[in-house]
RODO-2510 file (C-alpha; in nm, 4 decimals, decimal comma):
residues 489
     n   res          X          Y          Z
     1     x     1,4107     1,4980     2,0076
     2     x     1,3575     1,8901     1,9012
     3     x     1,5843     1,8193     1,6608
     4     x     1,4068     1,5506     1,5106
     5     x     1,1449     1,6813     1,4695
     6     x     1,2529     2,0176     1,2801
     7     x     1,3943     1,7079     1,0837
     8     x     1,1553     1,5079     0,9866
     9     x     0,9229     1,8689     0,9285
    10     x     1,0435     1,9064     0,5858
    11     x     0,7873     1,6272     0,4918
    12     x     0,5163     1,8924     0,4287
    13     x     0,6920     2,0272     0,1583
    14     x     0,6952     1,7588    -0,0490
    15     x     0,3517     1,6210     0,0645
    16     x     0,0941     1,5601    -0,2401
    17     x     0,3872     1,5245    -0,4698
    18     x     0,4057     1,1403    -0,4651
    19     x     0,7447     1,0865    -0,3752
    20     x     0,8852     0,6958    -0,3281
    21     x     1,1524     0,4672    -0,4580
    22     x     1,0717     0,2267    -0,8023
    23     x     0,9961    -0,1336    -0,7504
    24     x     1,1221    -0,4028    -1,0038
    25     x     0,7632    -0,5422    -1,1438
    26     x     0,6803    -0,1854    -1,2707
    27     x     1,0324    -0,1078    -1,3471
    28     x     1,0402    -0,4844    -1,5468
    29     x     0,6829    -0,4447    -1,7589
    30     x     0,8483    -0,0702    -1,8125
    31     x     1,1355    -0,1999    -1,9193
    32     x     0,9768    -0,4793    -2,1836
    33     x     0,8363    -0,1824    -2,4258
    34     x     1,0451    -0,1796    -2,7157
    35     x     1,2470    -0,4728    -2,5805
    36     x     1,4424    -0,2253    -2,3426
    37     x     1,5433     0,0265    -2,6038
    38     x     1,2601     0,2694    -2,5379
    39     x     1,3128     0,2857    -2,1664
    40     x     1,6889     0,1702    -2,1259
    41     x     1,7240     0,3127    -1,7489
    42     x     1,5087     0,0456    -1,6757
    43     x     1,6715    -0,2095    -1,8291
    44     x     1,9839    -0,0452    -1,6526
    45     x     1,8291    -0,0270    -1,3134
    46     x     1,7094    -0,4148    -1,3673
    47     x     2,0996    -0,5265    -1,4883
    48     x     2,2536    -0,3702    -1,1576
    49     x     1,9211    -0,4900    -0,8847
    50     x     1,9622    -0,8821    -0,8639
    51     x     2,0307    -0,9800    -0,5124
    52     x     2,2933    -1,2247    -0,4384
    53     x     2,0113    -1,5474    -0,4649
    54     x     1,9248    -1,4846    -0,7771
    55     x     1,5873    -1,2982    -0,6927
    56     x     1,4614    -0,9251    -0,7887
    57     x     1,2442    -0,7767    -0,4758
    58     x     1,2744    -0,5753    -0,1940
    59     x     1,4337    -0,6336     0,1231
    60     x     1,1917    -0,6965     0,3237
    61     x     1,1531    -1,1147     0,2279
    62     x     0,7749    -1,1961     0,0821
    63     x     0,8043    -1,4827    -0,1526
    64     x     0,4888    -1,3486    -0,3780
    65     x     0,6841    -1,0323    -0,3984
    66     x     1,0484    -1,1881    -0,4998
    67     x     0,8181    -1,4199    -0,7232
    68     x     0,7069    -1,1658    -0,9915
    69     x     0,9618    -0,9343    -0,9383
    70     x     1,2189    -1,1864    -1,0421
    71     x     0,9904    -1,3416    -1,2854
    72     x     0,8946    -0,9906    -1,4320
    73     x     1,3132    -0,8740    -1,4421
    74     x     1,3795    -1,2284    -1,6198
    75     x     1,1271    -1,2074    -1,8723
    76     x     1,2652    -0,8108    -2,0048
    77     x     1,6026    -0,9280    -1,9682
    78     x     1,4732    -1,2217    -2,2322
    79     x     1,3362    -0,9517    -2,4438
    80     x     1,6256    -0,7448    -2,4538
    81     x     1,7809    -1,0359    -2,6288
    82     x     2,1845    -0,9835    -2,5085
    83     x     2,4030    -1,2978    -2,4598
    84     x     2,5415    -1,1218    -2,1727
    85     x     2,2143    -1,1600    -1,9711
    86     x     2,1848    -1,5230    -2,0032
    87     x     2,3413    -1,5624    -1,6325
    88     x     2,0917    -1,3282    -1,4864
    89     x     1,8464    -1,5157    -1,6502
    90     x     1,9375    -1,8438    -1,5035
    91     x     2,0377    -1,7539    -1,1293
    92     x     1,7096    -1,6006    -1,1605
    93     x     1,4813    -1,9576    -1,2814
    94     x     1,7022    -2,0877    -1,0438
    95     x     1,5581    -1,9357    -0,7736
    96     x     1,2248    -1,9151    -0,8425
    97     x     1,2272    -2,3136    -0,8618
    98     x     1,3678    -2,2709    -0,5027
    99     x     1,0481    -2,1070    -0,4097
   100     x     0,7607    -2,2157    -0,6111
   101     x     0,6129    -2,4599    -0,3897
   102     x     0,6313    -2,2275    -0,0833
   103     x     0,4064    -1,9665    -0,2586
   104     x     0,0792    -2,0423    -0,1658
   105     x     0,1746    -2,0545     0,2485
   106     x     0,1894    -1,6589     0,2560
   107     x    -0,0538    -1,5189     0,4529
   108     x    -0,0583    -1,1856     0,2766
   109     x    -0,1059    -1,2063    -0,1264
   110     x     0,0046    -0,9599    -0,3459
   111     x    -0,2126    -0,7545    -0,5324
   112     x    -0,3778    -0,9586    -0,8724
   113     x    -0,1189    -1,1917    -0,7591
   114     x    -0,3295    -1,4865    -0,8417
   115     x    -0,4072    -1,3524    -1,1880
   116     x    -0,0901    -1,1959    -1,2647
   117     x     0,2296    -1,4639    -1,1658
   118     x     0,0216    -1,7106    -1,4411
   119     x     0,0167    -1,4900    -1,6969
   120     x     0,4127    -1,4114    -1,6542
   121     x     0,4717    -1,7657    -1,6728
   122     x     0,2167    -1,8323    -2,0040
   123     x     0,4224    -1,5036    -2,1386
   124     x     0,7785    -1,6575    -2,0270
   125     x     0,6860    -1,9706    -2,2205
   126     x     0,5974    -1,7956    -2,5247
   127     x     0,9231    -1,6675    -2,5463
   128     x     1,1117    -1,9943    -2,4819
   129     x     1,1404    -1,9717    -2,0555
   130     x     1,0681    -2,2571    -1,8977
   131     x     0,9692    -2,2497    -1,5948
   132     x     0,8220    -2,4891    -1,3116
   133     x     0,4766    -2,5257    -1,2988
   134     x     0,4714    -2,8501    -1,0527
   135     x     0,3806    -2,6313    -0,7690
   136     x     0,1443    -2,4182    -0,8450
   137     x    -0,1853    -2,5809    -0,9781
   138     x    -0,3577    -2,4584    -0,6992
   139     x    -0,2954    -2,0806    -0,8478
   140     x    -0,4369    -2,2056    -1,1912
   141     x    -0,7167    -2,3574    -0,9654
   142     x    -0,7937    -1,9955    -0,7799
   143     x    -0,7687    -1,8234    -1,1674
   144     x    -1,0071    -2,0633    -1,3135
   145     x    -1,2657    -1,9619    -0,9830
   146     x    -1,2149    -1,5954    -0,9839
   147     x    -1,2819    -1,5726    -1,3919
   148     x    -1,6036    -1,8110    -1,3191
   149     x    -1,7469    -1,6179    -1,0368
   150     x    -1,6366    -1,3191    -1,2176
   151     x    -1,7228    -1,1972    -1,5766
   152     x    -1,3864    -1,0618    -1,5919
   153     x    -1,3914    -1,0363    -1,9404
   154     x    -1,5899    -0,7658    -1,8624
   155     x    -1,5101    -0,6108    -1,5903
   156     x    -1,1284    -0,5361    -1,6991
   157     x    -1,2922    -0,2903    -1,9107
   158     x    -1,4397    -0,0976    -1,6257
   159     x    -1,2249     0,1830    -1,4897
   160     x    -1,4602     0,2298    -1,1398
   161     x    -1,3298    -0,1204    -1,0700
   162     x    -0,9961    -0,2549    -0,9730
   163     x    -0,9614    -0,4975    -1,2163
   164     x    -0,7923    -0,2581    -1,5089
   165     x    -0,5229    -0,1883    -1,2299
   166     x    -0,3644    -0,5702    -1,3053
   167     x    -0,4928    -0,5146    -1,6974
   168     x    -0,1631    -0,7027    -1,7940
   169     x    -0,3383    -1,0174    -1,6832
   170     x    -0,5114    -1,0513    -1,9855
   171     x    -0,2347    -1,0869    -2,2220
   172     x    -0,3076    -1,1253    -2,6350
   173     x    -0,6800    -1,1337    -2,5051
   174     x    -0,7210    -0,7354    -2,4565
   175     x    -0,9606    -0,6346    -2,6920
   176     x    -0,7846    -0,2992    -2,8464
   177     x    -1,1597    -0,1370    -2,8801
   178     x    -1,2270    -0,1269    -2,5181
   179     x    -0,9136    -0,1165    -2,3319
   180     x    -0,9491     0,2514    -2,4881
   181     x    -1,1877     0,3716    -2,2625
   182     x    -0,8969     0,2819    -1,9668
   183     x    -0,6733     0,5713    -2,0258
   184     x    -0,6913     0,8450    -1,7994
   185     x    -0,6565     1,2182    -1,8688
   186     x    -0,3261     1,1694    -1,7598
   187     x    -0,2556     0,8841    -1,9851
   188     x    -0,2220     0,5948    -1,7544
   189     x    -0,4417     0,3048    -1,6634
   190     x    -0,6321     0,3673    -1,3034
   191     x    -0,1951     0,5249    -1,1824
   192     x    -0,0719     0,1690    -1,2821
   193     x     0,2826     0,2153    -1,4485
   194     x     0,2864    -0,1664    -1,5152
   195     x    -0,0825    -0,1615    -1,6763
   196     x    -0,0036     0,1083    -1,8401
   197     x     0,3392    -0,0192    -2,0178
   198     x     0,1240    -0,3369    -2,0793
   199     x    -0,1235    -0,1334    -2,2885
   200     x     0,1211     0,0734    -2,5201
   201     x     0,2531    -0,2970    -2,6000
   202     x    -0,1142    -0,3177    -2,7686
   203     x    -0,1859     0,0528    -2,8321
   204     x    -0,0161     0,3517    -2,9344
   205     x    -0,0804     0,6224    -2,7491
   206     x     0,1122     0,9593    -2,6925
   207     x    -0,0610     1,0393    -2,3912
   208     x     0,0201     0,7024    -2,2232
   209     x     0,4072     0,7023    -2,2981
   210     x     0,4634     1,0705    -2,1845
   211     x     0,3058     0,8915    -1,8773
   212     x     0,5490     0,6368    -1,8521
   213     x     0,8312     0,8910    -1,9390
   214     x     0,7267     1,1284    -1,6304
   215     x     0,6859     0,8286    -1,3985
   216     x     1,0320     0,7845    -1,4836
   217     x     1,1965     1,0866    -1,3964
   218     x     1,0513     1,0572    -1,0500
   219     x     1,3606     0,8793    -0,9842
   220     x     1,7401     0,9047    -1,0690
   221     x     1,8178     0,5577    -1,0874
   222     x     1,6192     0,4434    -1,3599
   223     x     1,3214     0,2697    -1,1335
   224     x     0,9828     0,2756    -1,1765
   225     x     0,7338     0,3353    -0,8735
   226     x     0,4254     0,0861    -0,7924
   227     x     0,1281     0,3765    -0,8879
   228     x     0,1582     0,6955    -0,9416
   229     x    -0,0091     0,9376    -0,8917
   230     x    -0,1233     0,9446    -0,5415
   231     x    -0,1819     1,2491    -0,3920
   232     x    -0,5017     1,1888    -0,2197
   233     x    -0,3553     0,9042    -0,0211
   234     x    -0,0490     1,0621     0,0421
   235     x    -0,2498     1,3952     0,1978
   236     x    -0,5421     1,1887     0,3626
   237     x    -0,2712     0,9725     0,5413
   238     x    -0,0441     1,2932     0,6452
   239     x    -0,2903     1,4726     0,7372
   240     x    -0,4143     1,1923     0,9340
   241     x    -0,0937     1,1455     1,1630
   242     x    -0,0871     1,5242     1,1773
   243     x    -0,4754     1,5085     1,3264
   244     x    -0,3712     1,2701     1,5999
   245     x    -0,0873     1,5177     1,7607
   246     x    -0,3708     1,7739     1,7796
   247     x    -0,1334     2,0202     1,6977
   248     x    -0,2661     2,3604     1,4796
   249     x    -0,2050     2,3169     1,0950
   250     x     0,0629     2,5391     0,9085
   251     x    -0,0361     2,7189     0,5870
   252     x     0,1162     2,4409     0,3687
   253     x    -0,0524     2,1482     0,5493
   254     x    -0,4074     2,3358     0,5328
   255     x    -0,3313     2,3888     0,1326
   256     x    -0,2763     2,0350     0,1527
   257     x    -0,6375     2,0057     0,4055
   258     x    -0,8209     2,2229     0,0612
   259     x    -0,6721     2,0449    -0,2423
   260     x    -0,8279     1,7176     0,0178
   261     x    -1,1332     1,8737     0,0374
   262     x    -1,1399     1,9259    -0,3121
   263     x    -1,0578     1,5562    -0,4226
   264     x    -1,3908     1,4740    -0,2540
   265     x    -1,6639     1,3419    -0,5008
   266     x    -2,0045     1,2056    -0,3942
   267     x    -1,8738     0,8696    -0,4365
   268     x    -1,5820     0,9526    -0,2075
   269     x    -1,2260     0,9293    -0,3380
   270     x    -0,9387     0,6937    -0,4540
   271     x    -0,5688     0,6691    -0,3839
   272     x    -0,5242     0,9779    -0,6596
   273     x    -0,8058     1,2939    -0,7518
   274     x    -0,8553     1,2161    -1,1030
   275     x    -0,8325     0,8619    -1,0693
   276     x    -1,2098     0,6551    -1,1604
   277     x    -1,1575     0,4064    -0,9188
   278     x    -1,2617     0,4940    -0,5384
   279     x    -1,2307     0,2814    -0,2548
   280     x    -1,4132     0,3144     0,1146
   281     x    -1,0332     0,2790     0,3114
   282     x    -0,9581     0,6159     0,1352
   283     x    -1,2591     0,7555     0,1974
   284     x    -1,3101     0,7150     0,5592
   285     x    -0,9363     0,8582     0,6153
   286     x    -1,0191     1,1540     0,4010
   287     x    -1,3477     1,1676     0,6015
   288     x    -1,2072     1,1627     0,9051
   289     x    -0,9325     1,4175     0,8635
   290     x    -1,1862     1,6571     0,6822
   291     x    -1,4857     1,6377     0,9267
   292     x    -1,1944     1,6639     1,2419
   293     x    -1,1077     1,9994     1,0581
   294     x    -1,4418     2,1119     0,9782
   295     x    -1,5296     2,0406     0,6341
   296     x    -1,8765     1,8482     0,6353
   297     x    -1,8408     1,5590     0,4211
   298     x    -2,1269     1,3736     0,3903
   299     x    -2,1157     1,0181     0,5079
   300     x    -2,3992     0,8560     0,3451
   301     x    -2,0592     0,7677     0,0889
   302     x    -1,9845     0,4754     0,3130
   303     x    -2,3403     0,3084     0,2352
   304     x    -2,2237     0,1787    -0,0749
   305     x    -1,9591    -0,0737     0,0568
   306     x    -2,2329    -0,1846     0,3270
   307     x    -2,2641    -0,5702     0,3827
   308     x    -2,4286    -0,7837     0,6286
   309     x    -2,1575    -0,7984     0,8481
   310     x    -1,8742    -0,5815     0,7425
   311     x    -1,7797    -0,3437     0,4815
   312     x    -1,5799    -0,3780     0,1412
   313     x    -1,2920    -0,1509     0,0693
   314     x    -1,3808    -0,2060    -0,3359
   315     x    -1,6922    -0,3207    -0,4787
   316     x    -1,7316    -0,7057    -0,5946
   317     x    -1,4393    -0,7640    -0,2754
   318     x    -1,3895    -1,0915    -0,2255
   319     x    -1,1775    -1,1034     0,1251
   320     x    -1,2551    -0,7722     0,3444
   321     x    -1,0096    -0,5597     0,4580
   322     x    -0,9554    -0,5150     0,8354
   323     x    -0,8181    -0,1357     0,8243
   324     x    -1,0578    -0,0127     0,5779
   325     x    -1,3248    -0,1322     0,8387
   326     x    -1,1509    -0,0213     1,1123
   327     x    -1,1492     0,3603     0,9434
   328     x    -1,4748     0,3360     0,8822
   329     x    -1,5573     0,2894     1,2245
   330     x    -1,3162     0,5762     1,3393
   331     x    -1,5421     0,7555     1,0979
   332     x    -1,8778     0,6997     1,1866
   333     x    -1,8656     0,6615     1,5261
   334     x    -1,8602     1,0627     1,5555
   335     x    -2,1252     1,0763     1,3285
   336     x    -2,4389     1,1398     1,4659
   337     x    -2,6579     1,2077     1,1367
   338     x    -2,5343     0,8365     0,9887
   339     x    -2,8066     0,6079     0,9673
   340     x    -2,8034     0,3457     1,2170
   341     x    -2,4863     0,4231     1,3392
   342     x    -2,4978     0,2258     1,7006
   343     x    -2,6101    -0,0824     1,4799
   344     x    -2,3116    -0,0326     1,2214
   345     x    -2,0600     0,0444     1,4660
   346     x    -2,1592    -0,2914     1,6721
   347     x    -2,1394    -0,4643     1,3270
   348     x    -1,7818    -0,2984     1,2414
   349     x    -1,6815    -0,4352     1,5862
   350     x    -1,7977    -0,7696     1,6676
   351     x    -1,6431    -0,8195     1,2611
   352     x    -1,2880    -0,6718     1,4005
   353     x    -1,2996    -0,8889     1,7238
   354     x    -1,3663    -1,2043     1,5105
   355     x    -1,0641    -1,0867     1,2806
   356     x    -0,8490    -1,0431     1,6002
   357     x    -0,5603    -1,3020     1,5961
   358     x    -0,5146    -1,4915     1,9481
   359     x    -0,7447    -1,2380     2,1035
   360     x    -0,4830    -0,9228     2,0764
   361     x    -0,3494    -0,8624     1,7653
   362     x    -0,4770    -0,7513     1,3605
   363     x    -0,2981    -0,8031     1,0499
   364     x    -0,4247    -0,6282     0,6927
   365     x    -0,3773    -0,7154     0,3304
   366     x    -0,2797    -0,3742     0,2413
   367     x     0,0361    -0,3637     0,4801
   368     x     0,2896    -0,6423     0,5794
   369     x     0,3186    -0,5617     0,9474
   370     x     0,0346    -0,6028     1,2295
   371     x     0,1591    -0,2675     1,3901
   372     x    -0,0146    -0,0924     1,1284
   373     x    -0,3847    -0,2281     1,2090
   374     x    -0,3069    -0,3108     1,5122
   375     x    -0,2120     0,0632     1,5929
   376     x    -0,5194     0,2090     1,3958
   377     x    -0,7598    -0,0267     1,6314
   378     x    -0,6515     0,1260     1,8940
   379     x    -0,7018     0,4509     1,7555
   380     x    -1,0233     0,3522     1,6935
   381     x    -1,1750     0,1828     1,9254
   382     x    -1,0505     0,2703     2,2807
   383     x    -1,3038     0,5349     2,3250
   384     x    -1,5687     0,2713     2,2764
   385     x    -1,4741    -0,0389     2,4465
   386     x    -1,1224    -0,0616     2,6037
   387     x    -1,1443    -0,4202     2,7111
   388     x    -1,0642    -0,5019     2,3188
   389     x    -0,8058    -0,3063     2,2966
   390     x    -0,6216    -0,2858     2,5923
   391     x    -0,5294    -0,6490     2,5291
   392     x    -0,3673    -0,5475     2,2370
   393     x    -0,1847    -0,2832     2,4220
   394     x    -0,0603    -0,5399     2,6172
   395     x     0,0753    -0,7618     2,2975
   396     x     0,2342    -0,4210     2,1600
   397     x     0,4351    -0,3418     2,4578
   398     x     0,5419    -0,7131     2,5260
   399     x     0,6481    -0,7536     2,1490
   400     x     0,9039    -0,4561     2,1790
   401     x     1,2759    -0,5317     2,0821
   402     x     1,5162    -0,5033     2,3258
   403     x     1,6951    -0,1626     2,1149
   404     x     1,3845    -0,0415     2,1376
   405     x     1,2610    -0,0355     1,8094
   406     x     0,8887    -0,3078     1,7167
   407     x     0,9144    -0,5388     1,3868
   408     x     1,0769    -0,8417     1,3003
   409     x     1,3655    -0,6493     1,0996
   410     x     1,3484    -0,2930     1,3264
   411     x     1,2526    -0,0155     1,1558
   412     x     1,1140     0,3207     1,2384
   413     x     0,7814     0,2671     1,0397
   414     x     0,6575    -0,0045     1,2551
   415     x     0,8012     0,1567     1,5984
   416     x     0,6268     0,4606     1,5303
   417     x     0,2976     0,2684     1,5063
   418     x     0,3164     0,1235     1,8625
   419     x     0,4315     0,4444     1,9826
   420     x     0,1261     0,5923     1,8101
   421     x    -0,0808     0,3810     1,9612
   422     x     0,0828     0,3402     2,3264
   423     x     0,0728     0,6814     2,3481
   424     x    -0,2930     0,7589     2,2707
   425     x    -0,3905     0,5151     2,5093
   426     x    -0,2379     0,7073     2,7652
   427     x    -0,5662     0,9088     2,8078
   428     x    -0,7307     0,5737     2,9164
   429     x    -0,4535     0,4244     3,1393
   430     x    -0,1073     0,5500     3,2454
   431     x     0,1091     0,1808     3,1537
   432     x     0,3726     0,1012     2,9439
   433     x     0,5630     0,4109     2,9968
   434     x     0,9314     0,2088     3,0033
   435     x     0,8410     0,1098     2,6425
   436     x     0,7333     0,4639     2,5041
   437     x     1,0482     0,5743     2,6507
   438     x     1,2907     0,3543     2,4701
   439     x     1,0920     0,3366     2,1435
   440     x     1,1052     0,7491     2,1398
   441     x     1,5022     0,6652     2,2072
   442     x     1,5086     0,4601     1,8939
   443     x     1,3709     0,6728     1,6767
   444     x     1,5404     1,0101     1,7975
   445     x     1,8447     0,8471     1,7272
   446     x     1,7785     0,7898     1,3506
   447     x     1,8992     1,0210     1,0577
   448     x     1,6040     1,0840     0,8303
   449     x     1,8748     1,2078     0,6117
   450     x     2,0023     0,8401     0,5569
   451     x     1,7442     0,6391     0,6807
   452     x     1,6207     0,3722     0,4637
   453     x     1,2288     0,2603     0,4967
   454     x     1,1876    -0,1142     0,4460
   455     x     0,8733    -0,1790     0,2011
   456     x     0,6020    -0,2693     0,4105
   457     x     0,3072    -0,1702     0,2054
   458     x     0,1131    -0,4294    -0,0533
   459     x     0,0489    -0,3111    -0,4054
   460     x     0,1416    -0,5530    -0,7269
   461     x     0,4923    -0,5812    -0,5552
   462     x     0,5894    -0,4017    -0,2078
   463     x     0,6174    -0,0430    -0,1919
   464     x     0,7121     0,2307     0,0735
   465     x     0,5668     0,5602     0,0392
   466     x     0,8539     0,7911     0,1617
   467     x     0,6372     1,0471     0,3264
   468     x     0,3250     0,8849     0,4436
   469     x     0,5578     0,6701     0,6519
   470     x     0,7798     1,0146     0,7600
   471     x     0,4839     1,1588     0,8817
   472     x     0,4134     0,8412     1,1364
   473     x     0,7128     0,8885     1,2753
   474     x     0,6555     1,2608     1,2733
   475     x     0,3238     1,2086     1,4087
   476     x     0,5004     0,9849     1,6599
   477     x     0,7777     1,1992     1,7433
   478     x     0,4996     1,5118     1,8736
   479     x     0,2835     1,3033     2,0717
   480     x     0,6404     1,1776     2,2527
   481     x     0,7637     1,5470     2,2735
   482     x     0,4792     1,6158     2,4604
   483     x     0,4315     1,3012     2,6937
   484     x     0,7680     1,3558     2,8094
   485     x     0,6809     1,7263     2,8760
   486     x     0,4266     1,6379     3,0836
   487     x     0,1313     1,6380     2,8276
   488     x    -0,1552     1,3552     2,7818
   489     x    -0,1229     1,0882     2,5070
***
């Protein structure tokens, strides 16, 4: 176990940096500018990715994922114009005809999904791809909604709103003019790699390919990462496992606790500092980690995403997000000068038990597994009514595999969530100590060295962000250290 953690305590070194691995949508609309001769590592990287089936996509199966990855990797390999590639091409159609009318039964959509797998296929027929449509007129049906409820038009030209993030949607509609106002001081559209490759095939701009050009040196093998940059998330989230060990901060970690503090804005914060676009899940992590630490942000930020009976991660929201509402509530219920706070914590909680699956359980949009919300409700709300959660303390210990390890494919990610959360709950009720034990055997027995995170997290495609999940299990890894010394949750 000591020697696990001393292991996994490098994280804070790299914290703030942005470190993950590339995912094949960026790495594909990356790839595309200048038909694969300006970036050819990407095309490289896309040549030597396709799985055995055909598909482009990470492990971890989602069909929406595999959908416009592969569509994404077949389109640049089209581009690139080689005889060679015509294979690829086909195993690739080939499977995505497999899977086309199985798309609309996942229960967790990919980011712009709905606006962006149309425009790949209206761009894959302009270049002479054909490919299936049969199954998927109810997507065209939710496009055709979202742009009349929306005035999109206008809105992709907004960089407080998330809309610029899938800017590629628009295709030969961008209007040059405005899309100028999206680039960023450090070239890119709102940290989107894909947006921003999707841009310079309208624009040139200097700024926006040395951009690209850094993105890809954050990794050897030619990939391209899901957004970037991202410190903010990265040192709200550390920070954030770090806070529940209730351990004393190093030197590095409070320099990581300032350059926090110094993100914040009167409008909160976003997944990076500089970026336009906040977002209230953000926010109320930040919060909590800087207020715990005492920094006095002020939480009259969280009005804003305010609704009757729950509150929006991003304005104009269409379907809420159950983790940003339950770290809002860890966030104001300490908060004694937020107005009406009994009322709004009531509100956050009767909207959280109505999102609770068979009574026990949550799942999110932004992450695949239901250890992740499910862990952070228990975080959050055991202090305040433990009849909720203790049910889905229950449902965590009786999902456990028998190695050990929590998740449909084990992994440490999701194990150190239940142990997160089976271990805090330890201050309420002594139970389920047979399960902390083996899950704390499970991970102590992995190599950070070699270990492998699956992508759990939901962006355009799915994404792991290396040390965010390192310091869960790091986070994980204390609070067992000290239960088995002895110590409370």
């Amino acid at each position: 176990m000591l020697q696990r953690l001393s292991q996994f305590e490098n994280v804070w070194w790299s914290i703030g940096k942005g470190y993950m691995r590339g995912i094949a949508y960026d790495t594909a609309r990356v790839s595309m500018l200048g038909n694969g001769n300006r970036f050819p590592r990407a095309l490289l990287w896309i040549l030597t990715n396709q799985k055995k089936n055909g598909s482009w996509g990470e492990e971890v199966l989602h069909l929406q994922d595999r959908a416009v990855s592969t569509l994404s990797c077949v389109l640049a390999l089209k581009m690139a114009n080689k005889p060679a590639y015509k294979s690829l091409i086909d195993r690739g159609l080939e499977y995505l005809n497999s899977i086309s009318s199985y798309l609309r039964y996942e229960s967790c959509s990919m980011v712009g999904f709905e606006l962006i797998y149309p425009r790949l296929i209206d761009d894959a027929e302009e270049i002479g791809i054909d490919v299936s449509q049969a199954d998927i007129k109810w997507l065209r049906r939710a496009v055709e909604l979202k742009l009349r409820s929306l005035n999109i038009a206008y809105l992709a030209y907004i960089p407080n709103t998330t809309f610029p993030f899938s800017l590629e949607f628009l295709g030969p509609k961008l209007d040059r003019t405005r899309a100028q106002r999206l680039i960023g001081e450090n070239g890119s559209v709102l940290s989107s790699p894909s947006a921003t490759a999707f841009l310079l095939t309208h624009l040139k701009g200097r700024s926006s390919m040395n951009y690209l050009k850094s993105v890809q040196n954050l990794n050897r093998d030619g990939s391209i990462v899901n957004v970037y940059p991202f410190d903010v998330f990265e040192r709200a989230w550390a920070l954030f496992n770090h806070m529940l060990t209730g351990r004393d901060l190093t030197d590095i970690m409070y320099g990581n606790l300032r350059q926090l503090q110094d993100s914040w804005t009167r409008f909160g914060v976003g997944i990076a500092a500089k970026s336009p676009l906040r977002d209230s899940d953000d926010t109320a992590v930040a919060f909590k980690v800087l207020s715990t630490y005492g920094f006095t942000p002020d939480p009259v930020v969280f009005e804003q995403y305010e609704r009757d009976d729950k509150f929006l991660c991003f304005h104009l929201e269409r379907d809420a997000s159950v983790s940003a509402n339950i770290h809002i509530l860890d966030a104001i219920k300490s908060c004694t000068n937020y107005p009406r706070r009994d009322a709004v914590v009531d509100k956050i909680i009767k909207f959280l038990v109505k999102q609770a699956i068979e009574g026990c359980y949550w799942k999110d949009k932004w992450h695949l597994s239901p250890y992740y919300a499910t862990s952070h409700a228990v975080l959050a709300i055991a202090d305040l009514d433990q009849s909720i959660v203790g049910k889905a303390v229950d449902w965590i210990s009786r999902t456990q595999n028998p190695d050990g390890s929590w998740g449909v494919l084990p992994n440490a990610e999701e194990t150190a969530y239940a142990l997160q959360a089976l271990l805090f709950y330890q201050k309420f009720e002594k139970s389920h100590q047979d399960n902390i034990a083996a899950g704390l055997r499970y991970i102590a027995n992995l190599n950070p060295a070699i270990y492998s995170y699956p992508a759990l997290w939901v962006g355009k495609g799915l994404y792991a962000p290396e040390n965010v999940i390192k310091s869960v299990v790091l986070s994980a890894l204390h609070l067992g250290h000290r239960f088995q010394q002895g110590g409370a949750g």
